[in-house]
Steps between C-alpha positions, in 0.01 A plus 500: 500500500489324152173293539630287232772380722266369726298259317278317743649719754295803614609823690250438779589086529889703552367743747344198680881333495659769654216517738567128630135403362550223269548102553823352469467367213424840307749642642792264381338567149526843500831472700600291129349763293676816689833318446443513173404878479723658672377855421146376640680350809690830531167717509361215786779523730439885489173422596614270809755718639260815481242239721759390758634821517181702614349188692849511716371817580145485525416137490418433870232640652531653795428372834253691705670783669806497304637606151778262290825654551456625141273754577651603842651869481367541147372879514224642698132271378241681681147334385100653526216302476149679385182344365473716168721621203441835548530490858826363445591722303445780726666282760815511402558821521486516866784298510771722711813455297823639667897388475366183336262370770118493485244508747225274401104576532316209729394193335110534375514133299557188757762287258557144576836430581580295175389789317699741729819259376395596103477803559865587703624266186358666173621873533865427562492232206314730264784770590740232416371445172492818408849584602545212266344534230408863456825579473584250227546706114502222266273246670311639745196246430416185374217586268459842331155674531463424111381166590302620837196257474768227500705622760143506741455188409794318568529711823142410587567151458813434692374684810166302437294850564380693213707833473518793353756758335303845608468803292712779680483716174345744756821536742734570182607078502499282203531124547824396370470121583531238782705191576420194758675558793484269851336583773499299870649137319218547229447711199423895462430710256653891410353759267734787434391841388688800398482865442565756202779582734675161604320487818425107530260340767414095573177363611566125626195258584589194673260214635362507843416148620309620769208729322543741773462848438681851592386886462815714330834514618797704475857404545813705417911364491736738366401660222218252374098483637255278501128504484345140571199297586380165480181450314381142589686296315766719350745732682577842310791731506632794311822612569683818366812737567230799429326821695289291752181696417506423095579118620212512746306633227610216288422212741179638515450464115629158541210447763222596315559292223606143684 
């Protein structure tokens, strides 16, 4: 966006628009202003519709014992909670994988049932932003990883948690950017990463309200998995069309460095 076109204006008093945060009387004069800049107006509207379209999907929360009808029949989520990394990491692999079903290990990490909501909710929309976005050649991110310390930052601040874009150097990934994305009616944020040979993976953060917390998880629909947690107040999930064991090896990068 031209920040000369915006005068006054700035790019997180726009965010708050779309979000429904500012009073009336803001609104109707950046309502004026966007009228006026119709290129700027174009680029907010893209911004709206991405909102409405993933909080039609995954703005409710569920209620207990039941999923939203979004997330019924949506592959085969089998989840493990343990109390340590590296136990979770070893965890995983005992999940029984055959014809697309899972069996799941018991429980070891009681998770209050707001919590339990998050997490059924974050997997299948980190999956959907990947299918996305990963996919995307000419714009597959907002901001490039040339300007990484501002991308953090502007992350950081609309989720209200400080983040971080980890080093997965290790695991063969280079950061290629991120982009704001919306997660459960409020903002989330999406680092993408990529390979020397095209291979792309997404780790999304989005806000949990409740400061609960979660050991690893693992879900898996269609071709994409999902590693995830929730670490107080920030829920975690990388997501990636890739040999499970380098993408368990990759969340676990991720998790050492959060």
């Amino acid at each position: 966006m031209n920040n000369g076109d915006r005068r006054d204006i700035s790019e997180d008093e726009l965010h708050a628009y779309v979000d429904g945060r500012l009073p009336v009387e803001r609104n109707m004069v950046i309502e004026a202003w966007l009228a006026e800049n119709p290129h700027v107006a174009d680029e907010v509207a893209d911004w709206r519709a991405q909102n409405e379209g993933i909080r039609d999907l995954f703005g409710a929360e569920p209620k207990s014992g039941a999923l939203p009808a979004a997330l019924r029949g949506v592959g085969m989520m089998r989840r493990v909670d343990i109390s340590s990394p590296v136990a979770a990491i070893s965890a995983c692999l005992l999940l029984v994988v055959g014809a697309g079903a899972g069996v799941p290990i018991a429980r070891l990490v009681s998770t209050p049932a707001a919590s339990v909501a998050l997490a059924d909710t974050l997997p299948e929309a980190a999956r959907t932003n990947y299918v996305v976005y990963a996919s995307e050649v000419r714009h597959p991110v907002e901001v490039r990883a040339d300007e990484r310390d501002h991308l953090v930052e502007w992350l950081s601040k609309r989720l209200g948690s400080a983040l971080k874009a980890p080093d997965l150097s290790a695991e063969g990934f280079s950061l290629i950017g991120g982009r704001l994305v919306a997660f459960a009616g409020a903002p989330g944020a999406l680092f993408m990463y990529e390979d020397m040979q095209g291979q792309r993976v997404t780790l999304m953060a989005g806000r949990n309200m409740d400061n609960a917390e979660t050991g690893f998880l693992f879900a898996k629909s269609g071709d994409v998995q999902t590693f995830y947690w929730i670490d107080g107040p920030v829920g975690y999930a990388l997501s990636g069309a890739i040999n499970r064991e380098r993408l368990e090896a990759t969340a676990h990068q991720v998790y050492r460095q959060l």
